[in-house]
VMD Tcl script that draws the C-alpha trace (Angstrom):
set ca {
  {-4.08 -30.67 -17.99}
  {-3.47 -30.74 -14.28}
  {0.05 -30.22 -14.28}
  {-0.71 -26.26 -15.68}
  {-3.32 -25.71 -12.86}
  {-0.72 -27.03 -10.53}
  {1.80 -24.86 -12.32}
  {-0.51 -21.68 -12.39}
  {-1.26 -22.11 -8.33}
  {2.62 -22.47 -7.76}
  {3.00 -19.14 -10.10}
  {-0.06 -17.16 -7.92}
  {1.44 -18.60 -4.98}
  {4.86 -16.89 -6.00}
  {3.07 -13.77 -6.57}
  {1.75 -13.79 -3.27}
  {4.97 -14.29 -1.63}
  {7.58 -12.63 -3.64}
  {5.11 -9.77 -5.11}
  {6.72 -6.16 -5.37}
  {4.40 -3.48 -6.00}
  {5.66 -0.11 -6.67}
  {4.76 3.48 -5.60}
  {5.64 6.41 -7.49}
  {7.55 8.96 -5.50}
  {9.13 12.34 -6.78}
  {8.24 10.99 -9.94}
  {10.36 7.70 -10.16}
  {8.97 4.02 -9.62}
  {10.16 2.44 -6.43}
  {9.74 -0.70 -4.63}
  {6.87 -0.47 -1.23}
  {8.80 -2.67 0.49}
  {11.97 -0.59 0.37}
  {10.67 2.81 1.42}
  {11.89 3.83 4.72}
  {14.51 1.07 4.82}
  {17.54 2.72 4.80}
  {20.15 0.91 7.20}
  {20.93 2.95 10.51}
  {24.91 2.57 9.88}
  {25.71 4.12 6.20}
  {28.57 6.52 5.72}
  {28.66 9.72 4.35}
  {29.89 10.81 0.74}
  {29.56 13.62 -1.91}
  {29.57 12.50 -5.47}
  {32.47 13.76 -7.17}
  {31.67 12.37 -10.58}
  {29.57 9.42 -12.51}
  {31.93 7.05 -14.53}
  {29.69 5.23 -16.10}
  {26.08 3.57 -15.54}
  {27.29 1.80 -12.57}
  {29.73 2.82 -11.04}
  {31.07 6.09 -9.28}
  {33.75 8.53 -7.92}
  {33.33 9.67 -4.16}
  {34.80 11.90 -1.37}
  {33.75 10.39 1.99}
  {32.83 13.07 4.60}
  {33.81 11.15 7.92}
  {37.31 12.18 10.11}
  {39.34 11.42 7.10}
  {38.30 12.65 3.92}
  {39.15 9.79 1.36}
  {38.28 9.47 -2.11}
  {37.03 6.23 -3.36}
  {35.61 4.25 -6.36}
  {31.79 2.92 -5.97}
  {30.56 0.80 -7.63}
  {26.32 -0.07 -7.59}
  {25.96 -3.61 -6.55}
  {23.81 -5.97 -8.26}
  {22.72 -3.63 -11.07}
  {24.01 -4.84 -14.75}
  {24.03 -1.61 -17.07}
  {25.69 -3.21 -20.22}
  {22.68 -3.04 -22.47}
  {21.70 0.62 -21.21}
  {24.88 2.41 -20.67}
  {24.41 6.15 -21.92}
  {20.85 6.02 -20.35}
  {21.60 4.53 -17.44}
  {24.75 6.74 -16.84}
  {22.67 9.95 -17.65}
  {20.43 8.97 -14.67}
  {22.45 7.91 -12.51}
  {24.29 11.41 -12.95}
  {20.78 13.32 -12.38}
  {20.48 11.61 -9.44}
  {24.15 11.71 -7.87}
  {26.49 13.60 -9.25}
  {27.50 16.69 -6.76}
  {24.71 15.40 -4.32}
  {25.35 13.77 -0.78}
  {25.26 10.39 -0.82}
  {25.18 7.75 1.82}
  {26.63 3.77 1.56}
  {26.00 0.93 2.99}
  {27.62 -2.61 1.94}
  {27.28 -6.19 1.48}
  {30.05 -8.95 2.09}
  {32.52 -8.08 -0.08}
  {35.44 -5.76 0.46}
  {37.28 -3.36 -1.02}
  {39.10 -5.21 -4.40}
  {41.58 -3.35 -6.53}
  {40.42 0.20 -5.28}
  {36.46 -0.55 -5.80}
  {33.68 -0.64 -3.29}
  {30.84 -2.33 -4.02}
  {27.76 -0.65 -2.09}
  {24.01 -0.01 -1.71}
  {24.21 3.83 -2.80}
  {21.14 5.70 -1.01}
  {19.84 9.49 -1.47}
  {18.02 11.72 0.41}
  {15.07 12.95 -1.35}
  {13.47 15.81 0.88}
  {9.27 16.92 0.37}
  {6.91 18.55 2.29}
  {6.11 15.78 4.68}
  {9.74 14.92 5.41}
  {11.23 13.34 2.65}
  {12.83 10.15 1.41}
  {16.03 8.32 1.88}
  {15.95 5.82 -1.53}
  {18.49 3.14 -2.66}
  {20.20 4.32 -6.05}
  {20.80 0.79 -7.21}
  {16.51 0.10 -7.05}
  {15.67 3.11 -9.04}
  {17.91 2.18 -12.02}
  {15.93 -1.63 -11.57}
  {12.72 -0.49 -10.74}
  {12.16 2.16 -13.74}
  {14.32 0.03 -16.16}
  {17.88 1.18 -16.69}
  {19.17 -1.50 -15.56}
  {18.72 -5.07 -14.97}
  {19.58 -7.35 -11.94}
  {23.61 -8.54 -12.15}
  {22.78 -12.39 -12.15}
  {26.44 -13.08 -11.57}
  {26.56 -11.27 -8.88}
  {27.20 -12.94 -5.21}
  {24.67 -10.71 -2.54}
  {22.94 -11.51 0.60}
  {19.97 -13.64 0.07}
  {17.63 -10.71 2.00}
  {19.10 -8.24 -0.24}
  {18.76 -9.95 -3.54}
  {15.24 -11.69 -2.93}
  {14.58 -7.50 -2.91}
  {16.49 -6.59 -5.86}
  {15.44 -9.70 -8.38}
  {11.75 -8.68 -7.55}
  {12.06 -5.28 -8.21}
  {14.00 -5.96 -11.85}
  {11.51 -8.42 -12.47}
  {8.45 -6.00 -11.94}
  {9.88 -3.44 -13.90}
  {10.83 -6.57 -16.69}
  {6.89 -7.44 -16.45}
  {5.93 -3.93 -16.88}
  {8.09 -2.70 -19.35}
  {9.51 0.51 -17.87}
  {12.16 2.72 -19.21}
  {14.51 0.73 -21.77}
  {13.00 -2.80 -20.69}
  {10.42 -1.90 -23.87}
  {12.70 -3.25 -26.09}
  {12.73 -7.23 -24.05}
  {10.32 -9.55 -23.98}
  {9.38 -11.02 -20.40}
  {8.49 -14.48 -19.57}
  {6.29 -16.05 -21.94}
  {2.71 -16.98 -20.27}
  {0.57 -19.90 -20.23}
  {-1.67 -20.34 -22.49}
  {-5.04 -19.54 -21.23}
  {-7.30 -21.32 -23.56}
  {-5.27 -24.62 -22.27}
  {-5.82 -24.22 -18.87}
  {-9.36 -26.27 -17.33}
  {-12.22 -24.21 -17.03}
  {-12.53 -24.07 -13.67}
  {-8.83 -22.44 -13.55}
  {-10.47 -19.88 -15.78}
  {-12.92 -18.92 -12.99}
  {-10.13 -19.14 -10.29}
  {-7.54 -16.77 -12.58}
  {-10.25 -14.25 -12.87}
  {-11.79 -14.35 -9.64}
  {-7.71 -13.61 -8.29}
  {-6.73 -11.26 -11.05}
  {-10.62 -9.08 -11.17}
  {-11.47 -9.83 -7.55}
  {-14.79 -10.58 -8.99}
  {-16.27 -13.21 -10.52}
  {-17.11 -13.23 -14.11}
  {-20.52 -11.84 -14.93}
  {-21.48 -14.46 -16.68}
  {-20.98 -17.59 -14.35}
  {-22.83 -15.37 -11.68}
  {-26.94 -15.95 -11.69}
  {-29.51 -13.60 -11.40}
  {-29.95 -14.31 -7.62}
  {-26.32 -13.94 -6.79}
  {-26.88 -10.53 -8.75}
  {-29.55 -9.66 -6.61}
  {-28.01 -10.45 -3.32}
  {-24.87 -8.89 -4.36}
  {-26.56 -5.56 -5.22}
  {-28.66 -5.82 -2.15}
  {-26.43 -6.56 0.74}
  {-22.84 -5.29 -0.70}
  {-20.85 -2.91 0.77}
  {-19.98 0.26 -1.41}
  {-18.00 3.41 -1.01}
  {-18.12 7.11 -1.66}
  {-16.12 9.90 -1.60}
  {-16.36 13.31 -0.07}
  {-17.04 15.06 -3.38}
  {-18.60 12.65 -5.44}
  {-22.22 12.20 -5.85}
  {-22.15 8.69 -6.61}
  {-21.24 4.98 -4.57}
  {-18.54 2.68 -5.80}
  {-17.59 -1.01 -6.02}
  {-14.18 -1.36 -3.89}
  {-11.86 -1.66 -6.11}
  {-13.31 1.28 -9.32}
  {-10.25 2.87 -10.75}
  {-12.35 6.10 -10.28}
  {-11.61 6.31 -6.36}
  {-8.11 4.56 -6.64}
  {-6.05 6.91 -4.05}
  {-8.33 8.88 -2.98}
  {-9.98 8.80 0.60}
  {-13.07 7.05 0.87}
  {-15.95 5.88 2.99}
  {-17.44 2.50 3.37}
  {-21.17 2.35 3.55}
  {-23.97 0.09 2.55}
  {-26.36 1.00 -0.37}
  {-29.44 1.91 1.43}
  {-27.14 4.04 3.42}
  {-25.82 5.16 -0.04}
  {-29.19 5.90 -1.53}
  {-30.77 7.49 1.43}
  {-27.98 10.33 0.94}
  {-29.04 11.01 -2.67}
  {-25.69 9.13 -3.80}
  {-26.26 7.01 -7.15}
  {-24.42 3.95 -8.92}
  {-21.28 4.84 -10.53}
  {-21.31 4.54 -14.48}
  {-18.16 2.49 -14.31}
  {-18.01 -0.42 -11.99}
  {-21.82 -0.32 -11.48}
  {-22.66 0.04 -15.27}
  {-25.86 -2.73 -14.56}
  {-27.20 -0.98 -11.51}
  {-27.38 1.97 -14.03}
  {-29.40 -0.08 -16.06}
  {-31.80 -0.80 -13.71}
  {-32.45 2.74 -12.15}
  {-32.19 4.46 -15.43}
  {-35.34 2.15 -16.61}
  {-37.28 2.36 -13.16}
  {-36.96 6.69 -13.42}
  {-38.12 5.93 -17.08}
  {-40.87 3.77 -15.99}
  {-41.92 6.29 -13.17}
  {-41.72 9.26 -15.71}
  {-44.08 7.66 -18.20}
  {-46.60 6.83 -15.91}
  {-46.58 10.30 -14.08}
  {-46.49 11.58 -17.64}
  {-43.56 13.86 -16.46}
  {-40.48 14.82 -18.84}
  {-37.11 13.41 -17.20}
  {-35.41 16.61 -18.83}
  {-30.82 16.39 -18.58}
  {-28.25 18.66 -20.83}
  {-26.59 15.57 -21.99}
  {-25.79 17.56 -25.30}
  {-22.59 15.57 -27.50}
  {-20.74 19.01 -28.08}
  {-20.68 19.55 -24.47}
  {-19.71 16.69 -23.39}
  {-16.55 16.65 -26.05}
  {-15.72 20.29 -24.78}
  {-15.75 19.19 -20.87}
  {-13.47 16.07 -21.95}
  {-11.01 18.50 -24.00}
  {-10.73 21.34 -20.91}
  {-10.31 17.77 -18.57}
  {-7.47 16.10 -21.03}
  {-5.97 19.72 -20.83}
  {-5.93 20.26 -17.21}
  {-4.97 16.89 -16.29}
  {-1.59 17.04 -19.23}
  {-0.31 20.29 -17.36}
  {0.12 18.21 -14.07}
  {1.86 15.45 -15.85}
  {5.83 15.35 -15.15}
  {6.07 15.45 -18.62}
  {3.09 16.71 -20.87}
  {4.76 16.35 -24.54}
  {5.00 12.63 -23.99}
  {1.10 11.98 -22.39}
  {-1.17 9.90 -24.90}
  {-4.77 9.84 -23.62}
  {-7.48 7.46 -24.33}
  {-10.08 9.17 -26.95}
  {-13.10 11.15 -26.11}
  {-14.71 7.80 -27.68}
  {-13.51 5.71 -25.46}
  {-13.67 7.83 -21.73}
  {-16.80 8.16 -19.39}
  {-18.45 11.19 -19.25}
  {-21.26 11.46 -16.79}
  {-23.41 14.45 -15.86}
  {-24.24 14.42 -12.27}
  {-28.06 14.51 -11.61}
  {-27.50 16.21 -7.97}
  {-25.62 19.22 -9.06}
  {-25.53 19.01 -13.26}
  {-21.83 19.18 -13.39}
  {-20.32 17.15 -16.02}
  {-18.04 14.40 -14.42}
  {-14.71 13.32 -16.99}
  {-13.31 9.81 -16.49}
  {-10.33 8.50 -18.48}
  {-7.31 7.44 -19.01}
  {-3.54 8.06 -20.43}
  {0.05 7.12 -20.50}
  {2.96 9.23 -20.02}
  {6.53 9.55 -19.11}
  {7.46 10.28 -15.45}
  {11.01 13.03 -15.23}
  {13.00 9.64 -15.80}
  {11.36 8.79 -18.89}
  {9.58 5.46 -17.37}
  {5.86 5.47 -18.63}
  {3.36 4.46 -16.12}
  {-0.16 4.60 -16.53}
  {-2.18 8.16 -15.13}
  {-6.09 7.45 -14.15}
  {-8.06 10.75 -13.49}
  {-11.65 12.33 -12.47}
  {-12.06 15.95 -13.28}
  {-15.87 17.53 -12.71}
  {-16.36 20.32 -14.11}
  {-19.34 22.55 -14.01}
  {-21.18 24.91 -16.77}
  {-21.30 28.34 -15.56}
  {-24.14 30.50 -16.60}
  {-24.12 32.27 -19.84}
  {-23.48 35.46 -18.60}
  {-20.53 34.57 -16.80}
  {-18.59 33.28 -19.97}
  {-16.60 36.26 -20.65}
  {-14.58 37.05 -23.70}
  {-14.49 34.29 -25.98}
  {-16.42 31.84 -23.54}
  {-13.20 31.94 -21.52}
  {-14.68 31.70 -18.18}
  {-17.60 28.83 -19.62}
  {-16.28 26.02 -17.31}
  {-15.38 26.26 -13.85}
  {-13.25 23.52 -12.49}
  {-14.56 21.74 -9.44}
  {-12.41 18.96 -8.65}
  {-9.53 17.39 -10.51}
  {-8.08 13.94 -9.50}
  {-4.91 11.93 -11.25}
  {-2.77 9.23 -9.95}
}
mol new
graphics top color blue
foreach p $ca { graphics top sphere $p radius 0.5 }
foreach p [lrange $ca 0 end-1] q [lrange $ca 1 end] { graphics top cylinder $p $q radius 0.2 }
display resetview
């Protein structure tokens, strides 16, 4: 058995290395580690026309105004040519391009080139490699016959390998690299695996002191709008800007455990307020009514589809199986859930999202209870 823990360490250790996380930007998956990393020397082309998934025609804007033939280096298209030539077309064809190359030359009228394209926003814009988008959000796969620069390739293989692992776009239909199995592996490579993957340990090899001191000297964080104080790494806060404080500090601001990654502080305060009521002989009195609660999940599934890229194709978890909390500072209901949906390339990613909403008073319903919920904050990523 010590072989696999060796083998699992060497596999983490990999990870660690070689990872490749992605970011999502105008709506297409893209390697972090290639954003902003355009070369300085690239020459200038328009797009004339897309030949096929990989490769294309080009008029170079420089002193003299040549045509030539591109073609993508290390991308391999053969098992997703009409899809991959479709995108490549939305994303090229009569747009300004700019190349840079590798250490090949020019061979029987092709180029082979890094193909990169300005993508312009709000805060400046983009300038993103062609040849990675058809990798990272699966239209193509990485060209393992292919000669390229060891910098360059150690950058491409990652990328086609996250989007392998993941599944995007046509890589659906493949299966990845087949895992270890985890039952095999030693126990205390079970801790170790979960400790790395969680970044927590497993509730039950922790004791109820560890608990304790955990709960009583851990650091949390909030958010400007929320009401309640979060474990680091809650998908509830994921992107969104945050402040690190300690849970007196926390509690001393009227902030409360969240539902989701502090589901056994809950617990415990829920039964203390009980406790207090009872012997006060006061009512603890909250709206937590079912048909509410369904209706403030529906109006949040609703608002958060019509932000999607592509709302036809978003799946979202059940009302049965989302978080729906009803703040005890300000009584509006809080949504948490989750769904899966297709970005404007058709890659499906996964879409986390908070929306509070908050019951407005009868008389402000209008026609048809039109105006019954006011929307207070909406979050998705």
């Amino acid at each position: 058995m010590r072989y696999k823990f060796i083998i699992v360490l060497l596999v983490i250790s990999c990870v660690i290395i070689f990872g490749n996380p992605f970011s999502t930007i105008e709506g297409m998956f893209y390697p972090d580690d290639l954003v902003f990393r355009m070369p300085d020397l690239v020459e200038e082309a328009k797009c004339l026309n897309v030949i096929d998934g990989k490769t294309i025609k080009v008029r170079y804007t420089g002193l003299v105004e040549t045509k030539k033939t591109i073609e993508l280096i290390g991308v391999d298209v053969s098992q997703f040519e009409s899809n991959a030539k479709l995108l490549l077309e939305k994303l090229v064809k009569g747009k300004t391009i700019y190349l840079s190359y590798d250490w090949e030359g020019e061979t029987d009228g092709m180029v082979k080139a890094y193909v990169w394209r300005y993508f312009p926003n709000i805060v400046g814009g983009y300038n993103l490699m062609v040849n990675a988008i058809l990798l990272a959000n699966g239209y193509a796969v990485i060209d393992t016959e292919a000669y390229i620069t060891t910098k360059m390739s150690a950058m491409l293989y990652e990328t086609s390998d996250t989007a392998m692992k993941n599944k995007y776009g046509e890589l659906k239909k493949f299966a990845s690299e087949k895992p270890l199995k985890y039952s095999e592996l030693e126990k205390d490579m079970h801790k170790f695996l979960y400790v790395y993957y969680w970044k927590i340990e497993p509730v039950a090899l922790k004791t109820e002191e560890e608990k304790s001191t955990e709960a009583e000297t851990g650091t949390y964080f909030i958010t400007k709008s929320g009401d309640k104080y979060h474990l680091k790494d809650c998908f509830t806060i994921e992107g969104r800007e945050v402040l690190q404080i300690t849970k007196e500090e926390a509690e001393r601001m009227g902030y409360t455990p969240c539902e989701v990654c502090l589901p056994h502080e809950n617990r415990t305060e829920n039964t203390e307020i009980e406790n207090n009521a009872s012997e006060t002989n006061e009512e603890i009195t909250v709206d937590s009514s079912e048909s509410l609660k369904m209706e403030a999940y529906e109006i949040a599934v609703n608002v958060v589809k019509n932000r999607l890229k592509s709302p036809t194709t978003a799946e979202f978890k059940p009302y049965s199986e989302s978080i729906i909390e009803i703040s005890k500072l300000t009584g509006n209901y809080i949504v948490y859930g989750l769904a899966t949906a297709e970005n404007s390339f058709g890659a499906f990613g996964n879409v986390s999202f908070r929306v509070e909403l908050k019951l407005r008073h009868e008389s402000l319903w209008g026609a048809e209870n039109t105006e019954k919920w006011k929307i207070v904050d909406v979050f998705a990523n």
